[in-house]
N, C-alpha and C positions, 0 to 999 in steps of 0.2 A: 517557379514561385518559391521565394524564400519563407523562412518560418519565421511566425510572430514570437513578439517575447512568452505570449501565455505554450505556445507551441513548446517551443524551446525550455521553460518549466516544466510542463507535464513531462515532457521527455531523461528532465535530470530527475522528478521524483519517482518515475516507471524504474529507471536506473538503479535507482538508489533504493528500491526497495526489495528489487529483483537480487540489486549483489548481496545486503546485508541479510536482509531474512531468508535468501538463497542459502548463505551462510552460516546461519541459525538455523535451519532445517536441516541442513546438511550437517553440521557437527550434532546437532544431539535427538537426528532420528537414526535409525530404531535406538530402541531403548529397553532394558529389561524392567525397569521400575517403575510401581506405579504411578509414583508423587511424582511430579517435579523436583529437582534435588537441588542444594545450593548451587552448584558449579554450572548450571544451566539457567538458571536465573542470573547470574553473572554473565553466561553470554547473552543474555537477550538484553540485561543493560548495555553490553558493550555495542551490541545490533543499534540499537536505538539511538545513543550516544555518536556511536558514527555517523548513523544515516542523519541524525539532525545535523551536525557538523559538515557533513559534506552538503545538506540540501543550503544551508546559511553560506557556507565559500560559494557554491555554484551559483546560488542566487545574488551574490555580491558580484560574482563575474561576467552574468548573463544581464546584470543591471547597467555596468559596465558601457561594457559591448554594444544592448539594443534599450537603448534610451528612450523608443516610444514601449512603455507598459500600461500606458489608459488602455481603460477597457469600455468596452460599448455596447450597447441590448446583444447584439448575435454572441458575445463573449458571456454575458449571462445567460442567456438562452443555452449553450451548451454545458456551460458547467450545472445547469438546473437538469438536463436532461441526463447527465452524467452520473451526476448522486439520484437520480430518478433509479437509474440501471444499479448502480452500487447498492441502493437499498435494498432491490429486491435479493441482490446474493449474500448482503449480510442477514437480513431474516433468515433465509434458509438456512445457512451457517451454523447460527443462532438456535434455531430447530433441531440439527443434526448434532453442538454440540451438549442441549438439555438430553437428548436422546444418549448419548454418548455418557452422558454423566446418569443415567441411569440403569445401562446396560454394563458399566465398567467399574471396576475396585479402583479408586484411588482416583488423584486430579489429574495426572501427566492428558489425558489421553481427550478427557473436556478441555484444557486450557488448550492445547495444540490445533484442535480443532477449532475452537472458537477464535484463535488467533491469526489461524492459518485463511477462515472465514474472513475475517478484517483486511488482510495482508490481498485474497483474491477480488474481495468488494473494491478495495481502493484500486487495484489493476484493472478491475471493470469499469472505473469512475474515469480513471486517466484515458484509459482505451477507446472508451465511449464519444470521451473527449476532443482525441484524436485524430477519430475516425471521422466527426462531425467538423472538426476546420480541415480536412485534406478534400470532404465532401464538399465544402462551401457552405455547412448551413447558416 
């Protein structure tokens, strides 16, 4: 069984979040300081700027390719079910980085947390996703 175009999306934004904020994690953790500094704010527009750029090419070329992208009740059913799952791990997130910001000197260590919470929720949403068309729901 081949993949749908919603299939084939979720899989170029799992991608695309996984390389770039892979890539922003990885360049500016650990860190000795407590703020966020210019040059780390510069890579996380770069992160972002990519990942929208590369999600608008692949979605131009996945448009391409699978010409049927109507979507139908089971296609909303799972994406309702998806961000259902994402909520609950940005709440937490969210909880962990008030806590985080009240337990620590400086922003670096609330924003990474709370951003790192957004980056795992939307991997929960996609995953959730995914896991519900490979099931048949």
């Amino acid at each position: 069984m081949g993949y749908s175009f919603q299939e084939k999306s979720l899989w170029l934004m799992a991608v695309g979040l996984v390389g770039w904020f892979g890539f922003y994690f990885g360049t500016v953790l650990p860190t000795e300081t407590a703020n966020v500094m210019p040059h780390q704010m510069a890579l996380f527009v770069l992160a972002i700027v990519m990942l929208v750029i590369m999600q608008i090419v692949g979605h131009i070329v996945l448009a391409i390719v699978d010409r049927r992208s109507e979507t139908d009740e089971r296609d909303r059913l799972i994406e309702l079910k998806g961000t259902r799952n994402a909520a609950h791990v940005l709440a937490t997130g969210v909880l962990l980085a008030l806590s985080a910001a009240l337990m620590t000197d400086g922003n670096f260590v609330f924003t990474h947390v709370l951003l790192g919470a957004w980056v795992l929720a939307q991997l929960v949403q996609i995953g959730s996703q995914l896991f519900l068309y490979r099931r048949g729901a």
